[in-house]
C-alpha positions in Angstrom: 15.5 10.3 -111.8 19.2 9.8 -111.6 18.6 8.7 -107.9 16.1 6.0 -108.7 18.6 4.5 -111.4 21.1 3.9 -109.0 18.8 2.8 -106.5 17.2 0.4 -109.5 21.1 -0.7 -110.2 21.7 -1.6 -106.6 18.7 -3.7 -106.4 19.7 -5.5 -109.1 22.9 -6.0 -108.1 21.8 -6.8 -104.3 19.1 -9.7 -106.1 21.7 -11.8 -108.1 24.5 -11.6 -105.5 21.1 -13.2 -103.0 21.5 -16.0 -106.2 18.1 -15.4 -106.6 16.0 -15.9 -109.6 17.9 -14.9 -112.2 15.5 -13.3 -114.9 13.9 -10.1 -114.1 10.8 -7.5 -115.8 11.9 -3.8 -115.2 10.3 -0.7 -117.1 10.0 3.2 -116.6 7.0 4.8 -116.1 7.1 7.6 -118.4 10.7 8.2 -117.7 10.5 9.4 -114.5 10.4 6.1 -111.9 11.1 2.5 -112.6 9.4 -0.6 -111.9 10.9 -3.4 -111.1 10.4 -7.5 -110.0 11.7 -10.5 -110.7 10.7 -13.2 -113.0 9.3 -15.6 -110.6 7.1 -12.8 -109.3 6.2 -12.0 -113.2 4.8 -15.4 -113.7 2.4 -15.3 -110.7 1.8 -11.2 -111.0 1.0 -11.9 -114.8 -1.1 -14.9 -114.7 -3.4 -13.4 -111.7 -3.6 -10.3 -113.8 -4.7 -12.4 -116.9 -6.8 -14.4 -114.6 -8.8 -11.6 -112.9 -9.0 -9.6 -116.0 -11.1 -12.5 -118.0 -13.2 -13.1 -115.5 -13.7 -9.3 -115.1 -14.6 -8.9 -118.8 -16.9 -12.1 -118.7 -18.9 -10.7 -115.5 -19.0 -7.4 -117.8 -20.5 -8.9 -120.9 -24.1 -9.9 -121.0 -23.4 -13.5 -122.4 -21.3 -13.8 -120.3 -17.3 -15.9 -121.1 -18.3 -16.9 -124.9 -19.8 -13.2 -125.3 -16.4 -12.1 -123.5 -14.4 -14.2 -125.9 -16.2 -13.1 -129.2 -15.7 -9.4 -128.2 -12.4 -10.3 -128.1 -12.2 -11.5 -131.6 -13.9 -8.6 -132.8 -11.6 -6.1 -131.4 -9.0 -8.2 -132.3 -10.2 -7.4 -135.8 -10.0 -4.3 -135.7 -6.7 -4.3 -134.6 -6.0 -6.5 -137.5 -7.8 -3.9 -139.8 -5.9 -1.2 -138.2 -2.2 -2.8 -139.4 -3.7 -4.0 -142.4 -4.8 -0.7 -143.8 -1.8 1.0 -142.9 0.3 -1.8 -144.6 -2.2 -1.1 -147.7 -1.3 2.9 -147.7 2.3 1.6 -147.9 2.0 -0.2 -150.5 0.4 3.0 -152.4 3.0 5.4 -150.8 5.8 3.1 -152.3 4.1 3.6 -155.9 3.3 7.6 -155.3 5.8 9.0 -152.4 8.2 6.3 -151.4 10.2 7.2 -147.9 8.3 10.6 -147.4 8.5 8.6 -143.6 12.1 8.7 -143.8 13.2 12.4 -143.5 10.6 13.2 -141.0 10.6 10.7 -138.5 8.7 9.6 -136.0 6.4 12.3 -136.5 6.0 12.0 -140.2 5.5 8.0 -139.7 2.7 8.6 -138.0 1.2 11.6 -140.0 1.5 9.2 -143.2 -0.2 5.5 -141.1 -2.2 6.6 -138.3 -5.2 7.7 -140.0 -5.9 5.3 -142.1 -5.0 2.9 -138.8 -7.8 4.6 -137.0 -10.4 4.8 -139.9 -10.0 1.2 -140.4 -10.0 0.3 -136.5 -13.4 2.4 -136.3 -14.9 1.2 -138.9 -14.7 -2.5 -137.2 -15.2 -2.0 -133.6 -17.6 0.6 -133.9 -20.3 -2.1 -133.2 -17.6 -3.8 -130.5 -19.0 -4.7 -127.1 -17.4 -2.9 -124.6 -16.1 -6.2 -123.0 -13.4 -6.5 -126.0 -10.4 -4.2 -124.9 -10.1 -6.1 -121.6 -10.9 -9.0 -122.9 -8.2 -9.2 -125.4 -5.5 -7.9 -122.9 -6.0 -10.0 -120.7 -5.8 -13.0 -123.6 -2.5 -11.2 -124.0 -1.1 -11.0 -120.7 -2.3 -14.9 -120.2 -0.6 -15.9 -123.2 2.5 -13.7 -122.2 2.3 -15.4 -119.0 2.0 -18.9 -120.7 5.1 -18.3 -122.1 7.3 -17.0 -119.7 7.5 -13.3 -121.7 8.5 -10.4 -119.1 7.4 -8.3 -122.0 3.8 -9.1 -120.4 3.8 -6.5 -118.4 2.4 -4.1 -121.0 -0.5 -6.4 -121.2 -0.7 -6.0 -117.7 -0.6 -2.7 -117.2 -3.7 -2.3 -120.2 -5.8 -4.9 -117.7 -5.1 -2.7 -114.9 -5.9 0.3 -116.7 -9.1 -1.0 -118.1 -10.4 -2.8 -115.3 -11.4 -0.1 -113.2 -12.5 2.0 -116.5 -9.5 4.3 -116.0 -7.3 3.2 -118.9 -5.6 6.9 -119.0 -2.5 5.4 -116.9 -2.2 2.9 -119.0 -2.1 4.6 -122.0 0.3 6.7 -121.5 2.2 4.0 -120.6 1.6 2.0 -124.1 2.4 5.6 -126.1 5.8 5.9 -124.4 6.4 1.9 -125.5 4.5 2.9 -129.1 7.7 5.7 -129.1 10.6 3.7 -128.1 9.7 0.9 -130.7 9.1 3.6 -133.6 12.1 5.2 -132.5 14.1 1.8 -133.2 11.6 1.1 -136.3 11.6 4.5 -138.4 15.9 4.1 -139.0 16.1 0.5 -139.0 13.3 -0.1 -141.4 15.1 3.0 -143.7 18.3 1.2 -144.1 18.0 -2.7 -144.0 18.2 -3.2 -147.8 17.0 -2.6 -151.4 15.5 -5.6 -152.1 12.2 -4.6 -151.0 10.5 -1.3 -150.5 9.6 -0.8 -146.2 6.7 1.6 -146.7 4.8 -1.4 -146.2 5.9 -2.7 -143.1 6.7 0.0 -141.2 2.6 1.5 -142.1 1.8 -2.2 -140.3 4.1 -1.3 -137.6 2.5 1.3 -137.2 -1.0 0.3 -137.5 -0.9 -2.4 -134.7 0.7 0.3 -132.3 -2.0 2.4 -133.4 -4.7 -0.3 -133.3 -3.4 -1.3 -129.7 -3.5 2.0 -128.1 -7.0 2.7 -129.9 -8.0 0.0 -127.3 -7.3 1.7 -124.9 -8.5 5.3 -125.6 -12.1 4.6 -124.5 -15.5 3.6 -126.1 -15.6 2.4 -129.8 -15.6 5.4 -132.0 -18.4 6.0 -134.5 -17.7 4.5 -138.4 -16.0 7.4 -140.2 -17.7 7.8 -143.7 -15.7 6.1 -146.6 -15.8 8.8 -149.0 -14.6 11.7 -146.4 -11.5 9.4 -145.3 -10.4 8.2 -148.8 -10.1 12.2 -149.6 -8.7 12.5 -146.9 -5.7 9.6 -147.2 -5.8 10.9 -150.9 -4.4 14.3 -149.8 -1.9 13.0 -147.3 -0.3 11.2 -150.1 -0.4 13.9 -152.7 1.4 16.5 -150.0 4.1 13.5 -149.1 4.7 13.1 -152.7 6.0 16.5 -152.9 8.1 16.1 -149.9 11.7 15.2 -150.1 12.1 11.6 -149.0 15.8 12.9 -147.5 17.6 15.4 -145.9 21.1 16.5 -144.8 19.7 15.5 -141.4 18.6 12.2 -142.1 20.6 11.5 -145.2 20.2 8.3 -147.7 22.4 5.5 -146.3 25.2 4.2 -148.8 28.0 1.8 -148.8 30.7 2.5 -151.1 33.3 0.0 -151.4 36.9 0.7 -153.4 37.0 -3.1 -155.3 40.0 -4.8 -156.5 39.0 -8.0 -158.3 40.8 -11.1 -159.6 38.4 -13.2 -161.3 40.3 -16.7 -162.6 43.1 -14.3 -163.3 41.1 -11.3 -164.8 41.7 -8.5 -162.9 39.4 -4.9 -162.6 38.5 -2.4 -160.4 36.1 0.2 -159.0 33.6 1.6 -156.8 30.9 -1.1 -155.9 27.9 1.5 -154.2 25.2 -0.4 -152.7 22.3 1.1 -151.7 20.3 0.8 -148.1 16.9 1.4 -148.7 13.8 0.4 -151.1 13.9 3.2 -153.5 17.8 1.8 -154.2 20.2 4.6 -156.7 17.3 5.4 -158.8 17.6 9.3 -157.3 21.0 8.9 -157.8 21.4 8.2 -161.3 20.8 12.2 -162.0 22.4 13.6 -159.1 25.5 12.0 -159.1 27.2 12.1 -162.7 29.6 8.6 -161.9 26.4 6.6 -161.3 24.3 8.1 -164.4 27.3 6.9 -166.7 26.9 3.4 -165.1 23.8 1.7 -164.5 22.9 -0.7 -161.8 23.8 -4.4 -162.7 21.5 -7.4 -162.8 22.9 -10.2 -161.5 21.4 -13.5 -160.3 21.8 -14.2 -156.4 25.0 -16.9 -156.3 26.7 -14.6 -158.9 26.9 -11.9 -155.8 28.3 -13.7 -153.6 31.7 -15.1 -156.4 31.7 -12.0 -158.2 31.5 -9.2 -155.6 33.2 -8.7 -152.1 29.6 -9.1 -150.3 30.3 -7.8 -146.6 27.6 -9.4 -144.3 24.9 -9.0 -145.1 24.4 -7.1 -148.0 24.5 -9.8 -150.5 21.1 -11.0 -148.9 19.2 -7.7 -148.8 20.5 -5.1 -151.6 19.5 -4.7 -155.2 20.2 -1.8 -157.2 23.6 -1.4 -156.9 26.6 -0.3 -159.4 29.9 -1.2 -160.2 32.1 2.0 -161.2 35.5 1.5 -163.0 37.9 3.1 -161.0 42.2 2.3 -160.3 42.5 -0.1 -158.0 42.7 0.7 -154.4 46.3 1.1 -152.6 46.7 -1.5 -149.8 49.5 -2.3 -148.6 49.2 -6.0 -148.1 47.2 -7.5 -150.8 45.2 -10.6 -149.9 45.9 -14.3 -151.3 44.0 -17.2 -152.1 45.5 -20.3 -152.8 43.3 -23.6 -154.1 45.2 -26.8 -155.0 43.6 -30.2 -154.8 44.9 -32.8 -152.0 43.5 -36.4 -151.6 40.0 -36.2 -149.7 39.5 -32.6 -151.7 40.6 -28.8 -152.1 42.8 -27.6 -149.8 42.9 -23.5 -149.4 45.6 -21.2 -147.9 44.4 -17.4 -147.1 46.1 -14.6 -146.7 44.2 -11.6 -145.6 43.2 -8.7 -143.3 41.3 -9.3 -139.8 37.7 -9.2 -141.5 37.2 -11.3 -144.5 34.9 -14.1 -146.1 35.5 -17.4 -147.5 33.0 -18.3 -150.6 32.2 -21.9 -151.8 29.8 -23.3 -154.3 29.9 -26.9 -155.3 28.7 -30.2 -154.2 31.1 -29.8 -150.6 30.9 -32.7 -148.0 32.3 -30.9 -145.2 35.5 -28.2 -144.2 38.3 -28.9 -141.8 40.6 -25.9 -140.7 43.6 -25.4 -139.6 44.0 -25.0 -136.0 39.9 -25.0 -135.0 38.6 -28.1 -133.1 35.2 -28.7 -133.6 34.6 -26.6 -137.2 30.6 -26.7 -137.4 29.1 -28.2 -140.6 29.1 -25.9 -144.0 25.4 -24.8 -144.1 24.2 -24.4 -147.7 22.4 -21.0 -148.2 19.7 -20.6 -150.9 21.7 -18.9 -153.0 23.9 -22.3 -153.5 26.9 -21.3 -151.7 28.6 -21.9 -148.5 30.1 -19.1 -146.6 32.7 -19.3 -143.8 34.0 -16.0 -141.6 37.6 -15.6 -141.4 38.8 -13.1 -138.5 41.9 -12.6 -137.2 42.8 -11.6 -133.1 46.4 -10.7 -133.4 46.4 -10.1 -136.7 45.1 -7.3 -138.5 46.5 -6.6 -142.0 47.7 -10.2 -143.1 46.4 -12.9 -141.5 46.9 -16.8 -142.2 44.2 -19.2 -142.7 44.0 -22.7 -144.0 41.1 -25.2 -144.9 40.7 -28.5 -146.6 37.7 -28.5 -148.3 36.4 -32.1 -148.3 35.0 -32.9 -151.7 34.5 -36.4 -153.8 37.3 -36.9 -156.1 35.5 -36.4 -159.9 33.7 -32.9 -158.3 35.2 -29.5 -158.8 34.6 -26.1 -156.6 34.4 -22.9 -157.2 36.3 -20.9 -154.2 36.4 -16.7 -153.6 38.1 -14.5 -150.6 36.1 -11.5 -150.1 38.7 -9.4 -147.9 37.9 -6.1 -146.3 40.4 -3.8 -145.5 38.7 -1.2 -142.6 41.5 0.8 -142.3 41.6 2.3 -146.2 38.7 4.2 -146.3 39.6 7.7 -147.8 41.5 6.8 -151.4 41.4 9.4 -153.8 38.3 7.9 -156.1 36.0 7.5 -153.1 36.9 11.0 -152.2 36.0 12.2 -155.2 32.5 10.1 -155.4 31.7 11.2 -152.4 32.2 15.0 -153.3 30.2 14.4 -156.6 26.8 13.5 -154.4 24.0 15.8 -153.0 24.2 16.7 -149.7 21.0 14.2 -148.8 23.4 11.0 -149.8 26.6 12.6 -147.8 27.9 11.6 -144.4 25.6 8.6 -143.6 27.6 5.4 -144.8 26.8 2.5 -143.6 30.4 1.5 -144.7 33.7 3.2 -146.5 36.2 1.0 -147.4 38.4 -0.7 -149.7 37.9 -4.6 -150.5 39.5 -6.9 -152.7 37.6 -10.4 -154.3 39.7 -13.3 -155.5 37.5 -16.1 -157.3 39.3 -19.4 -158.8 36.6 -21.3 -160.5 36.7 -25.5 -160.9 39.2 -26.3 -158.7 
């Protein structure tokens, strides 16, 4: 293995130096060799593929291209059914056993979505033509090929597996790719945010991966009876609901900030704990007696931005979160935010560390900083504010910025800093949070550090 990888590298290397084409399509065959070719090779290798593997699948049905292309549909169909029952368990795992998937993995992702993904794909292509799995790759692969997507070779490898009727190849092919995507899918889709539970979407990731490879595992399977497979999906959710959604393995993700906040001169502080996945602090609340005492916040979505120190991007994806009071976090250079108003509108002077945010809401016509050529326009985000990323190269504990915020004379701003300081991540109060959780919500932060938000309304 370790041979062919440094013979794959040198080929690589050995192809650009040539100033060849410059885009290439390399996989592994079950981890043990690689494939490799370049992208002009891709676009004639894929587009013969998808060529001979219609016509193949037209010769193959008895009506011959439009019976071809309506097997297609109909295994596309059930493909569609496949992701769309899955999707539907999600959405009654998120009301009975939310995140069961998490803890377990890949293997408990597809214990929860795969049979409902296969009851649903038989039930629609059990009457299928046979034509339909090749004719629906090679759609794929054409299309892939149509647009220039090196990713096509999975289509191609399905026409080549299918076109001789010896789709084994090829399948195992598609479950190594079905792994490294859930592999990816399974902790991404367990800590993007709170806003919305991911039971859902990961059952239709799962279900189309599921559907796929169906395709390819031979002749349509027989309808499975309704009433046998809703017991059956009935007591895979009733033994998930009982499982523990996490574990000291796989632990629930967290970000707990130490907050120091000036807000028009009103200054608190505290633990800000934002949660990373759909079920938000809700098994919190009993676990960990700080939280219990204070409940999440509601807040509207502009008022997260000016009133917390958002890091990127969790204003835009959590829910659910709390504000603890707490002493303020030592630092040992404070930011600053200064706002005064100069002809042609507000001009601001920052002081802060090397990661830190710049906040506006108002009607602004466009921001000029010091020292950038070429500043690109504000962009206003739904929320009603503009956002601008201040980071420092030298720098690291107090860097300068400056701005002129260009606004009409009779119009006023609100301005906040959000300032993160990376480097105090271990006060006393989160120390002592973090000993007050379970062991399933310890060690797994998504971030551990101390911020500060300075907000100067109506300047």
């Amino acid at each position: 293995m370790s041979s062919n990888v440094v013979d794959w590298i040198r080929r690589l290397d050995g192809v650009g130096a040539a100033g060849a084409d410059r885009g290439y399509v390399f996989f592994d065959v079950l981890g043990v060799y690689f494939v490799f070719y370049s992208a002009r090779v891709a676009r004639w290798l894929h587009a013969a593929g998808a060529a001979g593997g219609l016509a193949l699948a037209a010769r193959r049905d008895p009506r011959g291209v439009a019976g071809a292309a309506r097997a297609a549909a109909r295994t596309a169909a059930a493909v569609g059914a496949a992701a769309s029952a899955a999707f539907l368990y999600g959405v009654v795992l998120t009301a009975v056993a939310p995140m069961r998937w998490y803890a377990g993995g890949v293997a408990a992702a597809l214990g929860l979505f795969v049979p409902p993904a296969l009851a649903a794909f038989a039930a629609v292509a059990a009457r299928s033509p046979p034509s339909g799995p090749l004719a629906l790759w090679g759609g794929l692969l054409a299309a892939a090929a149509a647009l220039d997507l090196g990713s096509g070779y999975v289509a191609l490898v399905a026409v080549a597996g299918l076109a001789p009727r010896a789709a084994a190849p090829a399948l195992a092919v598609w479950l190594s790719v079905a792994r490294t995507l859930l592999t990816i899918a399974v902790p991404l889709l367990g800590r993007v945010g709170s806003r919305f539970p991911m039971d859902p979407a990961l059952g239709a990731v799962v279900g189309l991966l599921a559907g796929l490879g169906a395709t390819l595992a031979g002749p349509p399977p027989r309808r499975p009876p309704p009433r046998a497979t809703l017991a059956a999906l009935a007591l895979v959710a009733a033994a998930a609901s009982v499982a523990a959604p996490y574990s000291a393995a796989r632990p629930k993700r967290l970000t707990v900030q130490h907050v120091r906040r000036s807000i028009d001169g009103v200054e608190d502080a505290g633990l800000w704990v934002l949660p990373m996945d759909g079920q938000r602090l809700d098994p919190l609340f009993a676990a960990a007696p700080p939280l219990a005492e204070h409940p999440a916040p509601r807040r509207a979505g502009a008022d997260c931005y000016l009133t917390m120190p958002w890091f990127f991007p969790f204003c835009d994806i959590v829910r659910g979160d709390a504000f603890v009071p707490a002493p303020p976090p030592p630092l040992a250079a404070p930011a600053t935010l200064a706002a005064t108003r100069v002809a042609g509108g507000v001009r601001v002077a920052v002081t802060a560390p090397s990661h830190a945010h710049l906040v506006v809401r108002g009607p602004l016509r466009g921001w000029r900083f010091d020292g950038a050529k070429d500043a690109p326009p504000p962009v206003l985000r739904a929320e009603g504010v503009y956002l601008a990323q201040l980071t420092g190269g030298a720098c690291r504990d107090a860097c300068a910025h400056a701005a002129v915020l260009e606004v009409a004379a009779d119009a006023t701003l609100d301005v906040a800093l959000a300032a993160h300081h990376f480097g105090v991540d271990a006060t006393p109060e989160i120390d002592a949070f973090v000993a007050a959780l379970p062991a399933w919500a310890r060690g797994a932060y998504w971030g551990k550090f101390a911020s500060e938000l300075i907000l100067k309304r109506a300047v």
